[in-house]
Structure formats: C-alpha cells, structure tokens
N, C-alpha and C positions, 0 to 999 in steps of 0.2 A: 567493402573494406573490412579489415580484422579487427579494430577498435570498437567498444562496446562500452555504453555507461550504463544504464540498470539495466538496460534490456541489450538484445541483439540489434545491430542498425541494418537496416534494408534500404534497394532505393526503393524513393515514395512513388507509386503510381500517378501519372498524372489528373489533372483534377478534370472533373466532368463539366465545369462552365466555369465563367465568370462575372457572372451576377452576381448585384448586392443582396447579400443576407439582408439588411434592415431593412426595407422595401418590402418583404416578404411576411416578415415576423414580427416585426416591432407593432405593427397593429394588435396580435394576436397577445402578444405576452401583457402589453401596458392595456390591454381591456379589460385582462384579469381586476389589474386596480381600479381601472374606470369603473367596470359596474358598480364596485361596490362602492367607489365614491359617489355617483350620481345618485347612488339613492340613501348617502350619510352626508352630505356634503354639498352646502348654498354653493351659488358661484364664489363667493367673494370667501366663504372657507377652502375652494378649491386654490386662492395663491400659495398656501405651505405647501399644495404636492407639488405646483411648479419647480419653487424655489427648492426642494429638496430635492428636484431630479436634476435642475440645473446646478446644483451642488455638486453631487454624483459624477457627473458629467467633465466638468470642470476638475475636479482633483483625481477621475480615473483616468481623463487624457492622454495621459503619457506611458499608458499601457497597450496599446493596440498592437507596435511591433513585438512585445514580449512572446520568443519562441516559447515550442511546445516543448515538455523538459519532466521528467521523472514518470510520472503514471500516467501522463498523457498519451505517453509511446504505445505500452500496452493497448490502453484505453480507445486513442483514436488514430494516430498515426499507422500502427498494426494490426488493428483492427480491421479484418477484411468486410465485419461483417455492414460496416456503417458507410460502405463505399458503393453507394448506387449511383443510379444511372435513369431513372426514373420514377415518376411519382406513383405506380399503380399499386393498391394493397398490399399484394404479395412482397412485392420491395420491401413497403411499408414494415411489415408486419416482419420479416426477414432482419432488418435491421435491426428493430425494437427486441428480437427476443435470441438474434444470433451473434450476441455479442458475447465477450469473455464475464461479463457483466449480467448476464440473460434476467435476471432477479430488478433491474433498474431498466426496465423497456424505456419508457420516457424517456427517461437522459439520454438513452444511445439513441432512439428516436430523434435528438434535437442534434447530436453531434452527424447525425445522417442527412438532416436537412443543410447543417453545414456545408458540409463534403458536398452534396447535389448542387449545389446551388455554386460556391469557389473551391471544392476542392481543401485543399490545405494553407490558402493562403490564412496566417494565426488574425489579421481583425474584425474577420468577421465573425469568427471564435468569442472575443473580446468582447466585440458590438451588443453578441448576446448576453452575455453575463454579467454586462453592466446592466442594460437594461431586466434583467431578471433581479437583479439588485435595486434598483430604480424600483419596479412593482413591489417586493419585498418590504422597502420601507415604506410606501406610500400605504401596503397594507399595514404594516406597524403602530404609523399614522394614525389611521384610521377604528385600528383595533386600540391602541390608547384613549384615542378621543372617546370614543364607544363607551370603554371602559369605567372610564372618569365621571362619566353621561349617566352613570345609573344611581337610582335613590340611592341606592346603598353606598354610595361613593361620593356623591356629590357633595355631601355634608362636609368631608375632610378635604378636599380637592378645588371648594369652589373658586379659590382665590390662586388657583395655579394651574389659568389657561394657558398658560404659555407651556405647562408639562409637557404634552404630547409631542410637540415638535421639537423642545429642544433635547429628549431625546431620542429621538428619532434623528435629527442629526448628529450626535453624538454616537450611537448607533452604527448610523450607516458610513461617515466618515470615520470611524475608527479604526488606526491602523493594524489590529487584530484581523478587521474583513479582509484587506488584500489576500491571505492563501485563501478563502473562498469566492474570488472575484478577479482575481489576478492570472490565478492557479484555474487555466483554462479547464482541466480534468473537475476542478472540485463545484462548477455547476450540478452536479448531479446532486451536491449537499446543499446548495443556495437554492436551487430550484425545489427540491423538498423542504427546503424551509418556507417556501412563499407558497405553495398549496397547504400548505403546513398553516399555515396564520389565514390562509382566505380561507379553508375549511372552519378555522375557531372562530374567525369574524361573522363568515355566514351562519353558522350556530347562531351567536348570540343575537344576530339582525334578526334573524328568525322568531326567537323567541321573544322580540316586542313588535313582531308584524302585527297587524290586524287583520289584514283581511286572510281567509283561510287560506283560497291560492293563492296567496304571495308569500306566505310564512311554508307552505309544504313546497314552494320551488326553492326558496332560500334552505331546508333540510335537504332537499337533492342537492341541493351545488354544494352543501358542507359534504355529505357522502362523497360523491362525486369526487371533491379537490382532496380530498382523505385519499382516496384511492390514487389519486394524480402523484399524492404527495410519497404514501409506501412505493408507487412506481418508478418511482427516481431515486429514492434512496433508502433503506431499511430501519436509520432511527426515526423515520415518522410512525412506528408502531405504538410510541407514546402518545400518541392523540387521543383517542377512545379516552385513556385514563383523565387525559386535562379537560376533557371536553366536558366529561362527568364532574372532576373536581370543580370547573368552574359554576358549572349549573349548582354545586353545595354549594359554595362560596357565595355567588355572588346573587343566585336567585333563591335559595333553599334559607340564607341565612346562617348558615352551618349548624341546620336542625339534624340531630339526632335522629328523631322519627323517621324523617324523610329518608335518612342513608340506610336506615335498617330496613325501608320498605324497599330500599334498587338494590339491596344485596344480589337477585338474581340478575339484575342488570349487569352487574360488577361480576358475577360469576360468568353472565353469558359473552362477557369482554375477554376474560379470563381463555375463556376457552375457544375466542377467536384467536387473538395470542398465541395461545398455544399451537394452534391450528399452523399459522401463518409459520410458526419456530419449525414447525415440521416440515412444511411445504420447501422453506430458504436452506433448512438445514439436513434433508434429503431424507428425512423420514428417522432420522436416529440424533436426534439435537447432541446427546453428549458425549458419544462418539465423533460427531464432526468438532464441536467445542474443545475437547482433549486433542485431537487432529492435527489444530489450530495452531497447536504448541512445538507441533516438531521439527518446523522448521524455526522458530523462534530460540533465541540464548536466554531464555527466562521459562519461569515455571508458571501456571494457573494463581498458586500462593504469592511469588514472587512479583507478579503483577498485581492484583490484585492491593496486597500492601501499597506497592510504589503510588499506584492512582492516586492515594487519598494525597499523597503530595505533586502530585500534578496536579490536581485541582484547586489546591492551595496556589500552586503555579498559575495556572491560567488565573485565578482573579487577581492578583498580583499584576496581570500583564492586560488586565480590564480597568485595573488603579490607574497602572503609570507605563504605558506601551509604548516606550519611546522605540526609536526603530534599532539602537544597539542592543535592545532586548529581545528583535522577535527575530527569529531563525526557521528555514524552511525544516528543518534535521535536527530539532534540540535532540541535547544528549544527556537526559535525565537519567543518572544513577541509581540502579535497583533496589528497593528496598529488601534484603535479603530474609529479615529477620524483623520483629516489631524493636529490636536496640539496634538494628545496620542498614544505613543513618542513623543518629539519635535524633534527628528530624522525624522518624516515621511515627512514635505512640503521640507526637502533638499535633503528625496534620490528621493523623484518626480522631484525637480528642477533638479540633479544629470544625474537620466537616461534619460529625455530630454532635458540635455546637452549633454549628450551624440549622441542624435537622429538627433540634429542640427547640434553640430559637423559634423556626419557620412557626411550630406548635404553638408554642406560647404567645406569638404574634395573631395565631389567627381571630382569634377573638375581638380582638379592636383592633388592629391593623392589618386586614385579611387581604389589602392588595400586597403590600408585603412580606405578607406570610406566603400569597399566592405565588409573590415573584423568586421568594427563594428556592421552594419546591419546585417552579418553572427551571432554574437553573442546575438544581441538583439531579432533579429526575430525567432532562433533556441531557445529560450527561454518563445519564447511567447503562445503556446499551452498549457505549465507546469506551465508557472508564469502569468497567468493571470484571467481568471472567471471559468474555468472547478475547481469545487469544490476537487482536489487533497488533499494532505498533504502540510502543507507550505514550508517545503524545503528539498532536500534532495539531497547530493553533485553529485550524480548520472547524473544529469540532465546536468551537464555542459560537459557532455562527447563532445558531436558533437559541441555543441556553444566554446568551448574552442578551439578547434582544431586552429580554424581562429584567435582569440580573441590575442595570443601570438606573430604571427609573428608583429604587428606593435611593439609589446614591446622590442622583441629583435630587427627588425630591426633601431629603434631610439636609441638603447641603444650602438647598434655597432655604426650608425654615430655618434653618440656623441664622442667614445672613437675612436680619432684621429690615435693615435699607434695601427698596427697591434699584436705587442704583449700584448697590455692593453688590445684590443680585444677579442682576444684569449684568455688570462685570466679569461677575465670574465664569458665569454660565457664557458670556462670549469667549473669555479666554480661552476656556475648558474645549470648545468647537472649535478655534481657530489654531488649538495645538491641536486635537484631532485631523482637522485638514493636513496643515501640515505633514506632521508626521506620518499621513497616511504617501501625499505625495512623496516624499522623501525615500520612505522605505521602496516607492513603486518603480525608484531608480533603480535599486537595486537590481528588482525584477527582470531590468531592460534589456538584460541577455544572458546565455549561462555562465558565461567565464565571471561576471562580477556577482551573479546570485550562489555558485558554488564557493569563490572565493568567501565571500560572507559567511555560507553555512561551514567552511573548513576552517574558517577563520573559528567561529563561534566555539564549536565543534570538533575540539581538533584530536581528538582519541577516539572519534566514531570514524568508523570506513566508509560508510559510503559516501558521504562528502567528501572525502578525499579520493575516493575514484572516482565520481566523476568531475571532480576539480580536473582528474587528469586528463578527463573527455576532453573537456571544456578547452583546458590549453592544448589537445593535438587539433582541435578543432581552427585554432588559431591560426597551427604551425609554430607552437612553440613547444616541440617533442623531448629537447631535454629537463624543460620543466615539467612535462607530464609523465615523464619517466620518474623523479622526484615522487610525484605525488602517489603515482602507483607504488612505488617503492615503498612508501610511509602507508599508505593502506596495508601492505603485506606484513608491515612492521606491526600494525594495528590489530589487523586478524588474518594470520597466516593459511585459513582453508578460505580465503576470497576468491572463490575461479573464475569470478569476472577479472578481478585485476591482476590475476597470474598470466590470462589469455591478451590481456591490453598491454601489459609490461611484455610480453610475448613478441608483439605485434612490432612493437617500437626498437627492441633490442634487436630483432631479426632486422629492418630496416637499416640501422645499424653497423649487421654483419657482424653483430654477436649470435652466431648462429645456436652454437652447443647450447648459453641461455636461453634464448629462446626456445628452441624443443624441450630447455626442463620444464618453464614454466607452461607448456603448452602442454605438455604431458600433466606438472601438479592440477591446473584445470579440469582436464577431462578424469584424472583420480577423483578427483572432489565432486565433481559432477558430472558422469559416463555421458551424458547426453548432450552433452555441450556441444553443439551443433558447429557454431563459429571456430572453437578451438578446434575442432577435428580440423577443417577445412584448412584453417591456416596451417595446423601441424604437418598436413598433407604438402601443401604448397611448398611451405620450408624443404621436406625432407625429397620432394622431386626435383629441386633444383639446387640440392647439397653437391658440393663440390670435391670430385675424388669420388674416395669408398668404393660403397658398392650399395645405389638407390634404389637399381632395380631389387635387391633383396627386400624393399618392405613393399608390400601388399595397399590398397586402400583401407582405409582404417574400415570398418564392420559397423552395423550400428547397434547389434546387441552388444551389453553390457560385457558381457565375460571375455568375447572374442575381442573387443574392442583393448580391455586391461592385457588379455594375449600380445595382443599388435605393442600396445606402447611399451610391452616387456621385452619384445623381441628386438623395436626400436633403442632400446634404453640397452640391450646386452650386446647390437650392434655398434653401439658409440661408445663402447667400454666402460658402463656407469652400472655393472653388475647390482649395488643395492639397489637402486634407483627400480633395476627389473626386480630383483627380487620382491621388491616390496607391490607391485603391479599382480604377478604371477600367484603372492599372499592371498589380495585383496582378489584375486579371481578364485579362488580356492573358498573363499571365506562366500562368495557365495554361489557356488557349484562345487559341493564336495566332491562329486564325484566326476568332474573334468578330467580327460585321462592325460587329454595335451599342456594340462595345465602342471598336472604332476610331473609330467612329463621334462617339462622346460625347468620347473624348476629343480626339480632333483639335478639337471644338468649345471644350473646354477651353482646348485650345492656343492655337485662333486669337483667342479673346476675351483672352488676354492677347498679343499680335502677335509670337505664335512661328507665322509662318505658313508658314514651309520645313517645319516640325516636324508642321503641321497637316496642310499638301499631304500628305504620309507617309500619315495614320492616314485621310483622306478619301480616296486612292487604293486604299486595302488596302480599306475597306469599300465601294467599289461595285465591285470585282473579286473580293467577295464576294458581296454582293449588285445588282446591276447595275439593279432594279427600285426600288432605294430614292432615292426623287426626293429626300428633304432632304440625302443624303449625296451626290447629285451638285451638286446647289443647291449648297454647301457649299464643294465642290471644286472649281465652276467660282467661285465666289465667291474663295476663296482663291488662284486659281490669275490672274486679273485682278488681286491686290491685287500681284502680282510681273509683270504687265507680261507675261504667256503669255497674250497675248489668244485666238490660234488653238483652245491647247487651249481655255479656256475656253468659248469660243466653241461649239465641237463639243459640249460638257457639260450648257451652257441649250438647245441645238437638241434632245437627246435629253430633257434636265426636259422639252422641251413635247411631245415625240414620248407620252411615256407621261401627261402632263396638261394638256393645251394650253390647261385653264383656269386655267394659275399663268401669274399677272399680272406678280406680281415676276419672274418669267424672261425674261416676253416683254419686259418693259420695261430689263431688265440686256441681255437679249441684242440688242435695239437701239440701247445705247450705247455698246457693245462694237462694233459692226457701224462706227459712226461711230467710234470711235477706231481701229478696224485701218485704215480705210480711209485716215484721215489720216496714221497710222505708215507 
C-alpha cells in the first residue's frame, strides 16, 4: 500500500508458531525476583511481592490487544533481523546483534523469542513486559526494604515499615509507567531498568553476606545483571557511578578518607565509560554526538537549555499524572535563549536547587540526598547533549523509581495520625491505579492514541500524520486527508506526509496533486523508496499524454531529481522542473544532462543569457551531445553571436550531417553574417 505513518508499511511475514510466550519465559524473567527474594525475604514477607504483581496484572489487563505503533515498526515488525525460525546459537546470536539496534542484543534477543515462539500476534509482546515490570518492582521492593535494613537507616526509618511497599505501588501503578510498559518497543528501557536494580540489590546483599562464597557469587550476578542491563539499553552506563555512590553513602558513611582512597577506582570507572562511549559511538563520540543534530530542528545549545525544563516537566507529571496530562509526542517548546521562554533561567535555577539541595541533605538525610542524585543523574545521558528527541515520559522509568520515596516519606511524617496516614497513602494508590488504567484505554488502538497525542499536540507533525494513518486505517480517507493536510500546514518538507496525502488524492483521481506531492517527497528525501513506487504507479496509468515518455524512476539521487524534472516539464509545471534540475545541479556540478534540461527550461521561458550558461557547461561536458550543441548554437543566434553559432551547427553536422534542421539554421545564419 502507498500509505506510510513514521515508517514504510510492508506486509508482515508470517509468524513461525503459535505458542504461548508465558509458558516459556515467565519462569525465567520472575526468578530474576525470586532469587533474590528467597534469600531477603521470610514467607510471610513474601505476601507484598504477591500482592504487587497481582496489582500489575489487574490494572495492565486492558492492554494485551494494544497494536504495535511508532518505533515498534522499525524495531520489531521490520525488523528482519529478530524473525527466526529456530532456537540454535547462530539464530541466537544473529538476532541479538543483527538488529537496527545491534548496541541492545538482549532486548532484540527477547523481541526474537517473541517472534519464534507467536510471530506478531501484540499479547504475547504484552505478556512480557508486564511481567518484566512485575520483577522490576518486586526488585524495588526488595531493594527499599534492604535499604531501610541498614544501621545506617534504620534509626530514621524504623517506624515506616509500610515505606517500601507503598512505594513500590505507587511506583509501579503509576500512570507515567504505561509508555514503558504499554509501549511494546520500550522494554528495552523497563528491562535495563530491572538488571539495572538486581545489579544494585545484588551489590548490596553482597556486601552483608558472610560466607565468602556466597558474597563473591552475589558480586558476579551484580556484574553479570550490569552487563544484562548496558545490553538492553545504553542509560545503564550510570551504574558503576551509583554502585560506588552507594557504597559512600551508605557503607563508607560519607568518609572523606575513604573517597580520596577509590579516586583510582572512580578513574578506572571513568575510563570504562569512556571506553564503552567509544565502542556505541564508533570510535569518534563527538563527531557522532554533533551527527545527532542534523536531522533534528534544534541545536546541542538549544536542547540542552530546553532539558532543564523538561525535567521540571516530568516531576510535575510524578506530582500530579493525571492522564489529560500524559502524551505519547509532548510538544515542548525550545528554549532558544536563556530569556526564550522566560521559563528557562528558573527551571536552570530550579534543577540546581535541586543538585545543591541533594548536597546539603547528604549529611543527615543521605537516603534523600541519595534519592535526588538517583533521579537527576539517571536522567542525565537522555536530558542532556546526546542529540535525542526532547522528551518522552519513558525516560523517567528508572529515575522515578528513587525520586518518590522522599515524597511519600515527608508526606507520612507530616500527617501525625496513623489513620490520616493511611488514608492518604491509599488514596494516593488508588488514583495511581486508576489513572494508570484509564490512560491504558487510550492505548487500546492507534486511531484513539493519535487522536489524543494530536489532540494534546496540535502544532507538532508527527501526530498529526499519523493521526492520518490511523483514520486511512479505518477507511475514513477524507478525514486523513485533513490531517495530512494540517501536518503539511505544520512543516511543509514532511515527505512522509506529502507521499500519504499523495496516496489518497491519487485514489481520489486527483491525479496532477498527487504527482506534486509525490514528486515534493522524493525532493525532500531522494530515497523515498514508497514515493517513488507510488509516483511510478500513478504516472503508468495516466490517462492520455504521452506515459511511455517517462522512464522508471533511477535510484541514484541526481538521476532520480532528472526524472521528476522531466516528469514535472511533461505535465507543464516548468518551476516545479526547474527547481528539480537546480537541486540536481547543486549536487553534481558537473551533470551535463542536467545543464542540459535546464538551460531548455530557461530558454523556453526567454531567459536566454541564463540558457547560453547551462548549454555551454553541457557540451564542454559532453562535446558529442548534438541536441545540447543544437540548443546552444540555437540560443546563441537568438543574441545576435551569429559567429559562434555559426561554428556550433558546423560541428551538429560534422558529428550528424543528416540533421536537416542544422543544415537549414546554419544556412541562414551564413546569409545573415554575410549581410551583418
């Protein structure tokens, strides 16, 4: 089909079985939690993980048929490389590292077991990402209670057993988690976040083991789920850092002595970092980082600023996340300047109040000094100079985790009565629920999740083409024509939605629109694979003319700008070519066919100084090319240069003595020099 929302659509290969994923996996992913619950955790401490997963369960219900929908396409639906067919390493190993992804083997790895096991049917997608959510929190769980557990804490903490869990359901119900648990692609971030926390857990179990070998397997499974965790997704490179911070913090005391004696530790962190920045980032980190930028409408500076007020954003949306507030596509306005917004010198003041705060807290409130650092630094590889998207609610999965418990735990001392406590702390979870399920309606298909993000969003394009996916998807084509249209209004070089307004106008039998728009397409993006195809379609079953004069379209660039100019001087939209024949010029100066056409262009509108130009370059290109000397000695007579002309039709007949028209210009020429 010619219709296209972020990506190109293909049909989907069918699926290699029909077995259940959870059958398969579900042991594997919920042992992660098990081990390390069985050896932190009585039976009768083991009811919170019940009751939290059957939480989970119960308000992500209504998500299983949620299709696949924006970077999922890429990721796994086009994805060839996660579409096996058997379980033997090579597969294996083929999947994990032959992805568009190749840097996250793991997660392509999970979305490969997927695929082997149902193919494409989206619940069993689902199945797993809840359940990697389900382990996620029960490590949370358990890495609070831990937490809470040590001398060093227990003093402030001993009377608010109930912390860990209520936030950990707060937490994990919160309606923030849906784009990393809804948003089938964004396992790759939930599942680095839960190696992410059994790497930090297993640390710390470690470090009050006694027996030798049970303290040096518990440092292999933190290494280990470290590596599990950089494998799935690239902001777990902040680990090493917190693993260290915590060991100050929480075992060190935050001795001085002790940090100036692991400076080389912190160096030799330092310099696996960097290592790793080299390995992801192809051996030139700031050449790929500057890269980052070129296809973005923003600067390094101009991001940069805007962060500090998305970050202000996202906890705002950790306050009070009701679901008219969360959007798959916020359209956060750039900070231009530190005065453009006059928003931006306060949320910079803001987030280093915040950094100061962390400081000053650590001395006598070091789990909240820890949690604010937890939230600002797990923030900092997505909110700061890596050229990403400005914001996207996904990101706060792991930085949120920590970010909640100082709120609930000031919120409980505040409230004096253990039953005002208690109240609150229910309410507070039971609008979590809520509004978690609520917003997961939204989810429940594309037409109601774009209409929300276009709704939300209504000056950003890409919601609004694929809003218009979404309604051709339905078969409601003049409202997708609408929306594409207001995408174009929005940012006029969209070649997706030049080639889907393309698509639908031709349907139509608005034919001339649709080869402009299919033509502005492939201008904006020569490579447009889709728009060629369809432009071709169109122009072989044009009615009249003359079809056979256009060629299949080429797939280099220049020749391809040729064709759509040849197309575009055939339909009598001369700028349309001219401006084609430019943009080929501009990058092959030296195209002889390109000078060629357009100096033809020129002269039939009697820009003939302009023409002389482009028919001089092309036969001091090509010298054999008799219509572009024709042309030139043609042009070069309409200015009264009889001489040269002259010498131009001598050579047309030298290389075809049987072109009539030369012989017959060039003997009137011969009689007007003579009489000049």
């Amino acid at each position: 089909m010619g219709i296209t929302g972020r990506n190109k659509i293909f049909p989907l290969p069918g699926a290699a079985g029909k077995d259940t994923i959870v059958s398969f996996l579900t042991s594997f992913f919920l042992s992660i939690a098990g081990r390390a619950a069985a050896s932190a955790a009585s039976a009768a401490e083991k009811r919170p993980l019940l009751f939290i997963a059957v939480a989970i369960i119960l308000i992500y219900s209504n998500t299983f048929q949620v299709p696949f929908i924006l970077d999922d396409e890429p990721n796994i639906l086009y994805n060839a490389g996660i579409r096996i067919t058997d379980l033997t390493p090579d597969s294996l190993l083929h999947a994990a590292f032959a992805s568009t992804t190749r840097h996250r083997p793991l997660a392509n790895l999970s979305f490969a077991l997927n695929y082997y096991l149902h193919g494409y049917d989206p619940p069993g997608y689902h199945a797993i990402n809840i359940l990697i959510h389900i382990a996620t929190a029960i490590l949370l769980y358990l890495f609070l209670k831990t937490t809470l557990d040590l001398p060093s804490q227990r003093r402030h903490f001993n009377h608010a057993v109930w912390l860990p869990l209520v936030v950990t359901l707060i937490w994990s119900l919160h309606p923030i988690q849906t784009q990393s648990v809804t948003y089938i692609v964004q396992r790759m971030n939930s599942l680095a976040a839960m190696f992410y926390l059994l790497s930090l857990l297993c640390y710390v179990q470690a470090r009050s083991a006694t027996p030798s070998r049970r303290k040096w397997l518990l440092f292999g499974a933190s290494l280990l789920s470290g590596l599990f965790a950089l494998g799935s997704k690239e902001n777990a490179a902040t680990l090493p850092f917190f693993i260290l911070l915590y060991e100050w913090y929480f075992f060190r005391n935050l001795s001085r002595k002790w940090l100036k004696h692991r400076i080389p530790y912190l160096a030799g962190a330092l310099l696996i970092l960097t290592g790793l920045v080299y390995i992801y980032l192809g051996g030139q980190p700031l050449q790929a980082i500057q890269s980052g930028y070129l296809s973005r409408p923003f600067t390094m500076d101009e991001r940069l600023l805007t962060e500090f007020r998305v970050v202000l954003f996202y906890i705002s949306l950790l306050l009070f996340p009701h679901p008219s507030r969360l959007n798959l596509d916020h359209d956060i306005a750039l900070s231009t300047s530190w005065l453009a917004p006059a928003s931006t010198i306060p949320a910079v003041a803001a987030i280093g109040g915040l950094a100061v705060l962390a400081v000053c807290l650590a001395r006598h409130r070091p789990l909240y000094s820890f949690c604010l650092l937890w939230f600002l630094g797990n923030l900092l590889i997505e909110s700061s100079i890596i050229g990403l998207e400005i914001s996207f609610e996904h990101r706060n999965y792991l930085p949120s985790m920590l970010a909640i418990l100082p709120i609930v735990a000031i919120t409980g001392q505040g409230l004096k009565s253990k039953g005002l406590q208690g109240a609150a702390l229910l309410v507070a979870v039971a609008a979590m629920a809520f509004w978690t399920h609520e917003r997961n309606k939204v989810w429940g298909d594309e037409l109601s999740l774009w209409s929300d993000a276009a709704g939300k969003s209504p000056q950003k394009a890409r919601p609004q083409n694929n809003l218009g996916t979404a309604m051709f998807h339905k078969g409601r084509y003049k409202e997708a024509i609408v929306s594409y249209s207001r995408t174009l209004e929005i940012e006029p070089e969209h070649a997706i939605a030049h080639n889907n307004l393309g698509f639908l106008l031709d349907e139509f039998g608005r034919i001339r629109e649709a080869i402009h728009h299919y033509l502005q397409a492939i201008r904006i993006q020569p490579d447009y694979r889709q728009a060629h195809l369809n432009l071709n379609k169109t122009i072989k079953n044009l009615p009249g003319g003359n079809p056979e004069r256009i060629e299949p379209v080429p797939s280099d660039p220049v020749e391809s700008l040729l064709a759509r100019g040849t197309i575009m001087a055939d339909l009598d939209s001369p700028e349309e070519a001219l401006a084609f024949f430019t943009q080929a010029l501009a990058i092959n100066p030296d195209h002889a066919e390109a000078h060629f056409q357009k100096g033809t262009l020129l002269a039939n509108q009697d820009k003939i100084d302009a023409a002389i130009i482009h028919f001089t370059a092309a036969v001091r290109l090509n010298p054999a090319d008799v219509d572009a000397r024709f042309n030139l000695a043609t042009a070069l007579a309409g200015r009264h240069r009889f001489k040269e002309a002259i010498s131009h039709f001598v050579e047309v007949l030298r290389l075809n003595p049987d072109d009539a028209d030369a012989r017959r210009n060039l003997g009137i020429l011969r009689r007007a020099n003579i009489s000049s």
